[in-house]
Structures are given as C-alpha cells and as structure tokens.
C-alpha positions as CSV (number, residue, x, y, z in Angstrom):
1,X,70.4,-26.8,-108.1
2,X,70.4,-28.1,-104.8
3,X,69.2,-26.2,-101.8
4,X,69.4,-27.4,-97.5
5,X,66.6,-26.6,-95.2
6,X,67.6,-26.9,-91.4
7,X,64.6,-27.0,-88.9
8,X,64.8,-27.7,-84.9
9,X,61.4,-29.8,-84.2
10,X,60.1,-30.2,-80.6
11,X,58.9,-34.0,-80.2
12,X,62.0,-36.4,-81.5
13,X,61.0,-38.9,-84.1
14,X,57.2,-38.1,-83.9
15,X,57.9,-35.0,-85.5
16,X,60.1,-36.2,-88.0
17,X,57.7,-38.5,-89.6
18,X,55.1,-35.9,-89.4
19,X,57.7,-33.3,-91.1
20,X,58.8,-36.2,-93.7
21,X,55.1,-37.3,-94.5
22,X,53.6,-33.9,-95.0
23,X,56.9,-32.9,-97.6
24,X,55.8,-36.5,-99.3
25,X,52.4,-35.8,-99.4
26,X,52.6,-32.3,-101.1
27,X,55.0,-33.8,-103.6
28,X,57.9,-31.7,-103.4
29,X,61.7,-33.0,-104.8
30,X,63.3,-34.3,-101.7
31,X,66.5,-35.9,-102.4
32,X,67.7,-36.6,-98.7
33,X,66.1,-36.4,-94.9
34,X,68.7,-36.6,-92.3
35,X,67.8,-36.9,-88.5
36,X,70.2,-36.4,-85.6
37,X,68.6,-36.0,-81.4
38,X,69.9,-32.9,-80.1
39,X,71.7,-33.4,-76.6
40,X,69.7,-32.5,-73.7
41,X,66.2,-32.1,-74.9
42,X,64.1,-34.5,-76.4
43,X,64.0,-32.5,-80.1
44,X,65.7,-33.6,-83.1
45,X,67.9,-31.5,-85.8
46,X,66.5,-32.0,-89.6
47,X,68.0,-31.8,-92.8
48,X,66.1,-31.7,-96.0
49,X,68.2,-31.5,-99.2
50,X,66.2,-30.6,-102.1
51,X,66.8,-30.8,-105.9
52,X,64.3,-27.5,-107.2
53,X,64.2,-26.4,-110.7
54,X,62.4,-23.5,-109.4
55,X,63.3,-20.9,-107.1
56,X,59.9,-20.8,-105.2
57,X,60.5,-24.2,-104.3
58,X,62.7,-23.1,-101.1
59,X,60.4,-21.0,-99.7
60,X,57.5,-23.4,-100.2
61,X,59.7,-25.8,-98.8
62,X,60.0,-23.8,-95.5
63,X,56.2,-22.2,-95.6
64,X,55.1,-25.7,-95.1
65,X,57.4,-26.7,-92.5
66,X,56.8,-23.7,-90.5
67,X,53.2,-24.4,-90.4
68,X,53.5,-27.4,-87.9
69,X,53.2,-27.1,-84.8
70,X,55.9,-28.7,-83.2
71,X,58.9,-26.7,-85.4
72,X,61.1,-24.7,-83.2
73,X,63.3,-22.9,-85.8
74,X,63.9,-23.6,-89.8
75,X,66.8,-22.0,-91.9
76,X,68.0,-22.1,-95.6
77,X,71.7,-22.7,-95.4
C-alpha cells in the first residue's frame, strides 16, 4: 500500500534536504520525494510517497515531519 504525505516547509530547498535527510536517517520506506517552490513566498510544497506494510507507518511519517521547525502544514492525502 502506498500512502502521500503533503507538507508546506518555510525555508525552500534548505528545508527540503533537512525534511529528506531526517526521513533517510530514521529509515523509513520512501519511494519518491517531489519538490515544487510555491509562488510568492520563498517555501516549497513536498511530496513524500511511501510504500508502508504497516499502518503506523503514516503517522510516524508525519510525527517526524511535524517536529521540524521550519514545517508550515503536513497532510495525508
């Protein structure tokens, strides 16, 4: 099963890397990162797609992200 996570982050491609690097280091099952700048500010919109056998996997997923400091907003869709 594959699940999207959606998160506004605050600093562009700083925060990306930061975002990306922590979900590397904690070793989740990231199939694809996608990065597009938002018009207007200097944020980015983020798209992790993640292949979970587990359901707690999500919410980990988002837990983690939501602890940086620089996220604006994350969402399952």
């Amino acid at each position: 099963m594959e699940n999207r996570v959606y998160a506004r982050l605050d600093q562009g491609v700083d925060s990306f890397l930061r975002v990306a690097s922590t979900l590397r280091r904690k070793e989740f099952n990231i199939k694809a990162l996608n990065m597009v700048s938002s018009s207007g500010d200097s944020g980015v919109n983020m798209e992790v797609l993640i292949e979970n056998s587990h359901n707690h996997c999500v919410n980990d997923v988002v837990n983690v992200i939501l602890k940086l400091a620089d996220v604006k907003e994350v969402r399952v869709l």
